[in-house]
C-alpha positions in Angstrom: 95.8 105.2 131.5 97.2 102.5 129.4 97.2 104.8 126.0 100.0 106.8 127.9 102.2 104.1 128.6 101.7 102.5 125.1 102.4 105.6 123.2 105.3 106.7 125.1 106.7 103.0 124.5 106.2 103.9 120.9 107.7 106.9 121.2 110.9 104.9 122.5 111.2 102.4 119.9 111.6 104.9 117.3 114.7 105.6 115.6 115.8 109.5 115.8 115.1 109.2 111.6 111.3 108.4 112.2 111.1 110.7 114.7 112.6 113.5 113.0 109.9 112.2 109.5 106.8 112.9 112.2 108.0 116.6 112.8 108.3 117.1 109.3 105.0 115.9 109.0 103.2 118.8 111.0 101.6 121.7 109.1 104.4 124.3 110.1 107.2 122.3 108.4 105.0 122.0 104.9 107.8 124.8 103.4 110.9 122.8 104.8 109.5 119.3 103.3 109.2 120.9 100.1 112.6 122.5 100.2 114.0 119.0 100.8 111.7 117.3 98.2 113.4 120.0 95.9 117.1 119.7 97.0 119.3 118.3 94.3 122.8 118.0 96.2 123.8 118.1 99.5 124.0 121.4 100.5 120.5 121.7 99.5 119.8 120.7 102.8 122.1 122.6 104.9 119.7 125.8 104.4 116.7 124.0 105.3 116.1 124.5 109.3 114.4 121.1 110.0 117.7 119.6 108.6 120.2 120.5 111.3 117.6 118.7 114.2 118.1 116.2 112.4 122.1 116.1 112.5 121.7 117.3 116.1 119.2 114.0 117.0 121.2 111.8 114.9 124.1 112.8 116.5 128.2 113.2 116.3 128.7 110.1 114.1 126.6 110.8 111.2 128.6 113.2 108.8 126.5 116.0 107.8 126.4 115.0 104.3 124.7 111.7 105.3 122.5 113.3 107.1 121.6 115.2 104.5 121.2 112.3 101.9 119.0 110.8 104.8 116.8 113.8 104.9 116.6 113.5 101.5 115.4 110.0 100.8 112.7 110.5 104.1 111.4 113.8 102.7 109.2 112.7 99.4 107.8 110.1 101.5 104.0 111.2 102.1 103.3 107.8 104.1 105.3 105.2 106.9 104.3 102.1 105.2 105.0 99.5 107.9 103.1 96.5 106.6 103.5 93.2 107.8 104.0 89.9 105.8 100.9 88.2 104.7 101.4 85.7 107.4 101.9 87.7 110.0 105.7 86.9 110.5 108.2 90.2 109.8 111.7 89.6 108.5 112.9 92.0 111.5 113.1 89.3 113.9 115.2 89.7 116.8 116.5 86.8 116.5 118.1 87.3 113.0 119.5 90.7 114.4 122.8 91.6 113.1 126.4 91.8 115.5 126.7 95.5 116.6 129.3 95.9 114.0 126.9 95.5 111.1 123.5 97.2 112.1 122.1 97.6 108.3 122.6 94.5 107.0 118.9 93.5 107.9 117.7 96.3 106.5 116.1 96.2 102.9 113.4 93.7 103.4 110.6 95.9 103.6 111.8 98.7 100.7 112.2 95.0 98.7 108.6 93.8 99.4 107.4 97.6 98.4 108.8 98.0 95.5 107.6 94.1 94.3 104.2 95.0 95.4 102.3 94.6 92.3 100.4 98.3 90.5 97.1 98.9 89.0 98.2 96.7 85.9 98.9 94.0 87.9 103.3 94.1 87.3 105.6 94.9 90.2 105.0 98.7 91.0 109.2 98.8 90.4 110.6 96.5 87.1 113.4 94.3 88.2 115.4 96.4 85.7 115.0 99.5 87.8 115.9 97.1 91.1 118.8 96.0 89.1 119.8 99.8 88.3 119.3 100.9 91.7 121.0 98.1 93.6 124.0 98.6 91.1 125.3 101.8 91.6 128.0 102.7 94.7 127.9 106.0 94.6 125.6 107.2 97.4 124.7 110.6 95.9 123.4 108.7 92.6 121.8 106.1 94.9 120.2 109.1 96.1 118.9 110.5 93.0 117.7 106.8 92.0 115.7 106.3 95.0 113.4 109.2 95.1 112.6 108.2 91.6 112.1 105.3 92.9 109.7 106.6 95.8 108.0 108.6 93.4 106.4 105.1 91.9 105.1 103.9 95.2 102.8 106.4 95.8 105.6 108.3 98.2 104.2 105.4 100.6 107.5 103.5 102.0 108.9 102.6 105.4 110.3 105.1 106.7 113.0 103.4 109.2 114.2 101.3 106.3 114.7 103.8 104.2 116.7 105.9 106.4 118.7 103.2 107.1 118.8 102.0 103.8 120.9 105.5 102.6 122.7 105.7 105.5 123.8 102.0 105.3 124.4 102.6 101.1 127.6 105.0 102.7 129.6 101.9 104.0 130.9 99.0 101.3 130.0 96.1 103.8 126.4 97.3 104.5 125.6 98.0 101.0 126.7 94.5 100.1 124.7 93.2 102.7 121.6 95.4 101.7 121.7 95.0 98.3 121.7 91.3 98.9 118.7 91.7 101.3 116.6 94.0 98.8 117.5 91.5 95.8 116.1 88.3 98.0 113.0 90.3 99.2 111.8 91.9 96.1 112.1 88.8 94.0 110.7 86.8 96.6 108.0 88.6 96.3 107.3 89.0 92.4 106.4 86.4 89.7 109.6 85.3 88.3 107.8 83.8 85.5 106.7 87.0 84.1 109.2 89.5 85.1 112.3 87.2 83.5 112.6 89.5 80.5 111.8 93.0 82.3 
């Protein structure tokens, strides 16, 4: 009886993003994740049926392009990777949440800490230089292109929440300063300064 309650609770606290990346995820969608994992613009998307729920559970004030660009970025990601800090704590606190008018400008934290995570030869899985390149560019359809390259190095294992909000935050020039700012302090919070100084 309490497994009903707790997954409906779950159910809930997702945003429409991650529950739009669980449908995908079913066997009878396998043809529209590919067609997004393939999409090079846009409009790509607009053919793709799984798209427009998207748009429709996202709702009026997304532009369709965004929603698109969101699609995008979720669809080469084979695994929600929701880890936790190592002690416990998550940078998502409540208590840090941002005023209604700035709802991104937490997130970042845990695409930061991915990307520092350290590979099989023991260096960040993404080089600061690659950070630096993807952090630096405004325009959201390179971001875009930048961060499914990106994905592609972790394994297509990234969280999924984050990253929608992540593109669709990249759209707005106060919410990609604050992003960029909390991707920067995450990921190098998280790597060896010491040896990544000259990447």
């Amino acid at each position: 009886m309490s497994a009903q309650p707790a997954a409906e609770q779950a159910a809930e606290d997702q945003s429409p993003a991650e529950r739009w990346y669980d449908l995908l995820q079913q066997d009878n969608r396998k043809g529209d994740r590919a067609a997004l994992r393939r999409a090079q613009q846009t409009d790509d998307a607009y053919g793709v049926a799984s798209f427009h729920l998207l748009l429709v559970w996202l709702g009026k004030q997304k532009p369709p392009d965004v929603a698109a660009r969101i699609a995008m970025a979720l669809a080469p990601i084979r695994q929600d990777r929701m880890e936790q800090q190592a002690d416990g704590n998550d940078d998502d606190d409540p208590a840090e949440a941002p005023a209604a008018d700035q709802p991104k400008s937490w997130a970042g934290t845990k695409l930061g800490r991915c990307m520092a995570a350290k590979g099989p030869s023991g260096t960040p899985r993404i080089s600061p230089a690659r950070v630096r390149l993807l952090l630096s560019t405004e325009n959201p359809d390179q971001f875009l292109r930048l961060l499914r390259s990106i994905l592609g190095q972790l394994d297509g294992r990234a969280p999924v929440r984050e990253v929608a909000d992540v593109m669709d935050g990249w759209h707005s020039p106060t919410w990609r300063a604050a992003i960029r700012r909390r991707i920067f302090l995450s990921y190098f919070s998280n790597v060896d300064v010491k040896e990544s100084k000259n990447a």
